[in-house]
C-alpha positions as a Markdown table, in Angstrom:
| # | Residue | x | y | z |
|---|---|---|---|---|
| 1 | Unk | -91.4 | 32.0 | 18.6 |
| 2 | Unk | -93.4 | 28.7 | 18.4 |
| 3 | Unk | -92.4 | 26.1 | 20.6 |
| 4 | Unk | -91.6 | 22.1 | 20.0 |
| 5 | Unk | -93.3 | 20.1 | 21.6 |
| 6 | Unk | -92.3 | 20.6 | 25.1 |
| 7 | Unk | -88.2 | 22.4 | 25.1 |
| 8 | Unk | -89.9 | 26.4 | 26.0 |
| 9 | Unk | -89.7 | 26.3 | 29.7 |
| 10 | Unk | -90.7 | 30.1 | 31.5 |
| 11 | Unk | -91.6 | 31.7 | 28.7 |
| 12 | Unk | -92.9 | 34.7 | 30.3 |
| 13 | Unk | -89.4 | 35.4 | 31.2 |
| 14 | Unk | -88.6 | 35.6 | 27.2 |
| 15 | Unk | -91.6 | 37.9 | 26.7 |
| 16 | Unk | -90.3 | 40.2 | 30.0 |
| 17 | Unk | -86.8 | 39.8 | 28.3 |
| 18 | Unk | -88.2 | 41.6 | 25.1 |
| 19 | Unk | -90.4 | 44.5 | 27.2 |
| 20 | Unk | -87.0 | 45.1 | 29.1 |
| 21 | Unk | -85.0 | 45.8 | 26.1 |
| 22 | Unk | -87.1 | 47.2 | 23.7 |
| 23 | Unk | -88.3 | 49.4 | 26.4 |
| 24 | Unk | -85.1 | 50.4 | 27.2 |
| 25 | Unk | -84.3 | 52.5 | 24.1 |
| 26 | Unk | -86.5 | 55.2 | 25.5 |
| 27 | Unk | -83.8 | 56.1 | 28.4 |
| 28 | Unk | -81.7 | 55.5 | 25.4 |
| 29 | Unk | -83.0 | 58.3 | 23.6 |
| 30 | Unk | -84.0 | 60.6 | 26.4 |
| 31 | Unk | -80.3 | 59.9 | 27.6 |
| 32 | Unk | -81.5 | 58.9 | 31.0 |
| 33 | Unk | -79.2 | 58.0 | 34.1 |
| 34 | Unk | -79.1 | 57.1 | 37.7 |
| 35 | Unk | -78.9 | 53.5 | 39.3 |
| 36 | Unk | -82.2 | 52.7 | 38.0 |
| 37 | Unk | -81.5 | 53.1 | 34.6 |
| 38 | Unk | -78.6 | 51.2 | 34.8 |
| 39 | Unk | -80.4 | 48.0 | 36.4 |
| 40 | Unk | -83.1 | 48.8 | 33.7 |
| 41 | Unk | -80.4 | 48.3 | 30.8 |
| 42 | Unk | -79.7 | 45.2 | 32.4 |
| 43 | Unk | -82.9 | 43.9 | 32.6 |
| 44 | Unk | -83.4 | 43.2 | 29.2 |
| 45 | Unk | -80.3 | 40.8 | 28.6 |
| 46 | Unk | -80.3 | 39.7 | 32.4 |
| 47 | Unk | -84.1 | 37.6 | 32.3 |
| 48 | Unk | -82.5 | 36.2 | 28.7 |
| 49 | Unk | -80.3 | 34.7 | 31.0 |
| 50 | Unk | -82.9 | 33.4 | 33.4 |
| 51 | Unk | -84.7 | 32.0 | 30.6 |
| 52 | Unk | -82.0 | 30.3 | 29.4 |
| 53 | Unk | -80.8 | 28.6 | 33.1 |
| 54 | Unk | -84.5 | 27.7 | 33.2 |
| 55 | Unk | -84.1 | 25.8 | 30.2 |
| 56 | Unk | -80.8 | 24.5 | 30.6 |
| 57 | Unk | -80.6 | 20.6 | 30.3 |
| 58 | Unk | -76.5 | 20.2 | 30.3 |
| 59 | Unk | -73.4 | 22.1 | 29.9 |
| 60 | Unk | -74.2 | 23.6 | 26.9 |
| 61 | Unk | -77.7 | 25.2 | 28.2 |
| 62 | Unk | -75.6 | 26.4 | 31.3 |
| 63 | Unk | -73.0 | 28.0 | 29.0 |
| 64 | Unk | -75.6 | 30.4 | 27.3 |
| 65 | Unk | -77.3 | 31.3 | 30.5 |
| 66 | Unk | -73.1 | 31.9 | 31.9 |
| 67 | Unk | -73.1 | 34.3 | 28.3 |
| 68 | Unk | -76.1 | 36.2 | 28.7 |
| 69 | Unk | -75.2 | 36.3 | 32.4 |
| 70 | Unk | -72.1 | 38.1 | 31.6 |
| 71 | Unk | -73.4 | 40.3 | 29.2 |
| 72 | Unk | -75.9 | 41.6 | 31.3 |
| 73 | Unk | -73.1 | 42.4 | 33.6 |
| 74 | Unk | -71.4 | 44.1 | 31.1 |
| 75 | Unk | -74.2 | 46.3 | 30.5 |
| 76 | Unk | -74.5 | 47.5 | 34.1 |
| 77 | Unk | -70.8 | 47.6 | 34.4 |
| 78 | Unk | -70.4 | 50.1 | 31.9 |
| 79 | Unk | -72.4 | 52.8 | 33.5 |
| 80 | Unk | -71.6 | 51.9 | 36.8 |
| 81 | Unk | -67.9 | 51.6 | 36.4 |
| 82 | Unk | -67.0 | 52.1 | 33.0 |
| 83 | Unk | -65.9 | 51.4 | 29.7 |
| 84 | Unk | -62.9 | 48.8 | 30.9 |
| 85 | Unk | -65.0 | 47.0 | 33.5 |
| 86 | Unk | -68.1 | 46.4 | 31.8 |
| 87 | Unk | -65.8 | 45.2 | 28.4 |
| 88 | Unk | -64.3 | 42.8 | 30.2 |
| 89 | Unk | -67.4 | 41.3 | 31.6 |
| 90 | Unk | -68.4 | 41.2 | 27.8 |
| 91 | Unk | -64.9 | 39.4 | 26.8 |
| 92 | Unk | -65.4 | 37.0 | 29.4 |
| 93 | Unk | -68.8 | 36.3 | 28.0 |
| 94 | Unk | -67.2 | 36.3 | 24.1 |
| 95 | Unk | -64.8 | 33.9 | 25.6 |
| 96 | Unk | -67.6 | 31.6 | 27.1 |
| 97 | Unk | -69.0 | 31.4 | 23.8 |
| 98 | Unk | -66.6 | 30.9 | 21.5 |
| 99 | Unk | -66.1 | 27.3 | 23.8 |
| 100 | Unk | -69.8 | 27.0 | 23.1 |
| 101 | Unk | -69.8 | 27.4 | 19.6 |
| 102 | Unk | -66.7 | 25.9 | 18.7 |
| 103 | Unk | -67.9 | 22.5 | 21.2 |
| 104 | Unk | -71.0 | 22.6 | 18.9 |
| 105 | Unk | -69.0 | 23.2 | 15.2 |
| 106 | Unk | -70.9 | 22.4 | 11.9 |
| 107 | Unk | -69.7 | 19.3 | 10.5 |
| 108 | Unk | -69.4 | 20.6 | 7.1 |
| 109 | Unk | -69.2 | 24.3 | 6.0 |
| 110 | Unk | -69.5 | 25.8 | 2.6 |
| 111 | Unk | -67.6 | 27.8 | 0.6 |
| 112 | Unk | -69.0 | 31.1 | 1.3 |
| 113 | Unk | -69.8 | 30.4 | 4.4 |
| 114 | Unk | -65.9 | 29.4 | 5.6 |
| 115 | Unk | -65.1 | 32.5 | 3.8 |
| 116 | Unk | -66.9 | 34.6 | 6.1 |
| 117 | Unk | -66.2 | 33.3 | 9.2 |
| 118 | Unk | -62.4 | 33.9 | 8.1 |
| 119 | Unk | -62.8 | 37.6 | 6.8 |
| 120 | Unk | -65.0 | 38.5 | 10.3 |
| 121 | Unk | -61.9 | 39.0 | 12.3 |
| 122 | Unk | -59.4 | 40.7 | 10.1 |
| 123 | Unk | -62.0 | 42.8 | 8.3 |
| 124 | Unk | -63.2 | 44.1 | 11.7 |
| 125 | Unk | -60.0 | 44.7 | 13.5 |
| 126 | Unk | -59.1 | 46.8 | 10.2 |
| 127 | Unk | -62.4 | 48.7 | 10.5 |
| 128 | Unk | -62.0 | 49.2 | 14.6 |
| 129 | Unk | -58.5 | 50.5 | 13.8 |
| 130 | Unk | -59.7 | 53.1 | 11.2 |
| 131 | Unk | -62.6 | 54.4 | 13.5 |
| 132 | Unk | -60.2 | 54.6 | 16.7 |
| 133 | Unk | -56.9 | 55.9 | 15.4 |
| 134 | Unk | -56.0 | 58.5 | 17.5 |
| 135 | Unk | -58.0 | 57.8 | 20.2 |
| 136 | Unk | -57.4 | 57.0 | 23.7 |
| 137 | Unk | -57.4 | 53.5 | 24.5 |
| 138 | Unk | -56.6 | 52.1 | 20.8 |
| 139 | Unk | -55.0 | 48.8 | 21.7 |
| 140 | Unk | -57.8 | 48.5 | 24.1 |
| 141 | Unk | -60.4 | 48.8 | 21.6 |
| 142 | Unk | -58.7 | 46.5 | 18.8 |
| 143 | Unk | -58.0 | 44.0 | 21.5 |
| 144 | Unk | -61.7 | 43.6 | 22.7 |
| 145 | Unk | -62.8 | 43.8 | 18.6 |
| 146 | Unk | -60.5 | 40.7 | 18.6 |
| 147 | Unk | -62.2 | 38.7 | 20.9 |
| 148 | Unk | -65.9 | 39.7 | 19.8 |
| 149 | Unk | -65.3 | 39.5 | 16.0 |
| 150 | Unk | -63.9 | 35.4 | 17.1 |
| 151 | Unk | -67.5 | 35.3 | 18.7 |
| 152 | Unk | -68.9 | 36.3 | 15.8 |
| 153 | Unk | -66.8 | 34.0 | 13.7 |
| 154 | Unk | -67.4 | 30.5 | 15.6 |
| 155 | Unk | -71.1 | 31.7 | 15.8 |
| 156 | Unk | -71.3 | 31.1 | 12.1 |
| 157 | Unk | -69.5 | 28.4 | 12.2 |
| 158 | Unk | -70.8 | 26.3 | 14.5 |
| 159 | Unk | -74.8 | 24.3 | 14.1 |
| 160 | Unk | -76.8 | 27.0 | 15.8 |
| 161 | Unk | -79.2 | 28.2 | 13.0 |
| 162 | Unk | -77.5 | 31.0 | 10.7 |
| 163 | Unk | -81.0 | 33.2 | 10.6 |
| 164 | Unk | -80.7 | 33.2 | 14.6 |
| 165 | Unk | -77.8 | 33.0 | 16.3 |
| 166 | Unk | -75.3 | 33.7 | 13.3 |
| 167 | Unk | -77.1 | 36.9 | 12.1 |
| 168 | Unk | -77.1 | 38.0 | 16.3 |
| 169 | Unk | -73.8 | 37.9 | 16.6 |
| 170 | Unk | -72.6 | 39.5 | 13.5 |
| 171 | Unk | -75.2 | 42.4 | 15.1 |
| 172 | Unk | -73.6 | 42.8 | 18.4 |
| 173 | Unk | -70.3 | 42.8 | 16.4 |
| 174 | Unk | -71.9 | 45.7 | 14.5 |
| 175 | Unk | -73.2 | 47.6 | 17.6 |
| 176 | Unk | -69.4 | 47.3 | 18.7 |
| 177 | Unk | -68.3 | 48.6 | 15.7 |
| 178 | Unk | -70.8 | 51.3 | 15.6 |
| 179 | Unk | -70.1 | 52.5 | 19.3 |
| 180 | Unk | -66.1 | 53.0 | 18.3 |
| 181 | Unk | -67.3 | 55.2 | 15.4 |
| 182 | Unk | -68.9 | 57.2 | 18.2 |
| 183 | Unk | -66.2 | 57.6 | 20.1 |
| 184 | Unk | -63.7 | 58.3 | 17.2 |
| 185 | Unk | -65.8 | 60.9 | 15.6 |
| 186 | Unk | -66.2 | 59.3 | 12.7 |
| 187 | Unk | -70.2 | 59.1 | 13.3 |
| 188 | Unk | -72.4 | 61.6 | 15.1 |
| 189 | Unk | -73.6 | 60.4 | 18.6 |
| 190 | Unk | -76.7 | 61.7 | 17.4 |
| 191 | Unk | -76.6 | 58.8 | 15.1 |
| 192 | Unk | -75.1 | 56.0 | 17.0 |
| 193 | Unk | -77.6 | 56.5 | 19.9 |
| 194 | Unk | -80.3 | 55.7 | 17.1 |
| 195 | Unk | -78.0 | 52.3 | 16.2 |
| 196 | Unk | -75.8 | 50.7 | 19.2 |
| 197 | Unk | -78.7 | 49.8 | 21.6 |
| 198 | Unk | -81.0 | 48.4 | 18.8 |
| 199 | Unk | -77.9 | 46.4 | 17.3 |
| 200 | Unk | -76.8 | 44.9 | 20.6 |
| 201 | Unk | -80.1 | 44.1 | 22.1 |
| 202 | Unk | -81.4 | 42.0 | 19.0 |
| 203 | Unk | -78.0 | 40.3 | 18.5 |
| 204 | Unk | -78.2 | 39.1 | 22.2 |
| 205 | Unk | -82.1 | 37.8 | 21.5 |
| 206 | Unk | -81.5 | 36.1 | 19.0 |
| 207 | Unk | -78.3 | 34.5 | 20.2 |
| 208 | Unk | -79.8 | 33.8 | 23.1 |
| 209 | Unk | -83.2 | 32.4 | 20.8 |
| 210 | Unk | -80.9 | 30.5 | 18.4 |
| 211 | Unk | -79.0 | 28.3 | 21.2 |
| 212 | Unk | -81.4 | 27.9 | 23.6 |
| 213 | Unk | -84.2 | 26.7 | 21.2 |
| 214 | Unk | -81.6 | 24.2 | 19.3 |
| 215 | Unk | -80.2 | 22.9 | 22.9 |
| 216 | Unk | -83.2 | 21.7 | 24.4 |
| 217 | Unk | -85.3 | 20.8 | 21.5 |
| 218 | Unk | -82.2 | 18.4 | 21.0 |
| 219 | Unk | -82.8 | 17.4 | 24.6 |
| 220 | Unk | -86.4 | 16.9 | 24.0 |
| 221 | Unk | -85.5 | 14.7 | 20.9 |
| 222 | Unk | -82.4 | 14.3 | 20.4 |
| 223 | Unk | -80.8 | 13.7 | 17.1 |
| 224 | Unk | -80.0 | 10.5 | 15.8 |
């Protein structure tokens, strides 16, 4: 992650962002819990957000740091409360940035490329639908997919580099996806341990990556 000219403030909190995550997919696998564990999942996403409020210039750079803020609330939330409190510290964080993306749309799509970003929503509320029929908390489940496959969709969409940002968010729409074929059966949690937290945590990084390197390089130079 090479910096331009002068836009990477603190980035010794990227590099503690990456040991906290990565990191994290020991307890993962070992299936750890207790308090600690659960600020340890946090960690990870929770410094992405420091780094990006250190580097925030405007509302824009505020807005990540608010998303990876949330998200990192999410990810306590769901040990330390449970599945319908930490998701909807994650939909509030969709939410934020879907304004982000969508304040900050491409002026000019492709073909393919306005063809994906309207097949992510339907496509994976049909898929969340088949892995979740039957269980518990359906409408729940298709209702978050909802608001994270928009995420997804306005990520692609918007001027945030593709290879970063675009390709994160279609990941944590894919750890989602993978964590509801978990719970349905449809995939051995055997598996999905080995998938969800590797997903998730790269999607956020590269999210997080994507807008925050775009947002203040603009602010360093901006674009005429």
């Amino acid at each position: 992650m090479s910096g331009n000219g002068n836009w990477d403030r603190a980035r010794w909190l990227w590099a503690l962002a990456l040991v906290g995550g990565i990191s994290f997919f020991a307890a993962v696998l070992q299936r750890w819990d207790g308090p600690a564990i659960w600020a340890w999942k946090a960690s990870g996403v929770g410094l992405l957000a420091l780094w990006a409020a250190a580097n925030a210039r405007g509302r824009f750079g505020w807005m990540i740091a608010a998303v990876m803020a949330l998200g990192a609330l999410g990810d306590w939330l769901l040990d330390a409360a449970g599945m319908m409190a930490g998701a909807a510290a994650f939909a509030a964080g969709h939410l934020v940035a879907i304004a982000l993306y969508l304040g900050k749309k491409r002026a000019r799509l492709s073909g393919s490329q306005a063809l994906l970003a309207l097949v992510t929503v339907p496509l994976a509320l049909l898929i969340a639908w088949g892995l979740t029929r039957g269980v518990e908390g359906i409408g729940a489940a298709i209702g978050y997919t909802a608001v994270v496959a928009a995420m997804a969709a306005s990520a692609w969409v918007s001027r945030f580099p593709r290879y970063r940002t675009g390709i994160g968010a279609m990941l944590f729409l894919a750890s989602d996806l993978f964590i509801f074929a978990g719970e349905g059966g449809a995939l051995s949690h055997d598996i999905t341990r080995w998938l969800v937290w590797p997903l998730y945590f790269t999607g956020q990084a590269l999210i997080a990556w994507g807008v925050v390197a775009t947002l203040s390089r603009e602010a360093v130079a901006p674009v005429s």
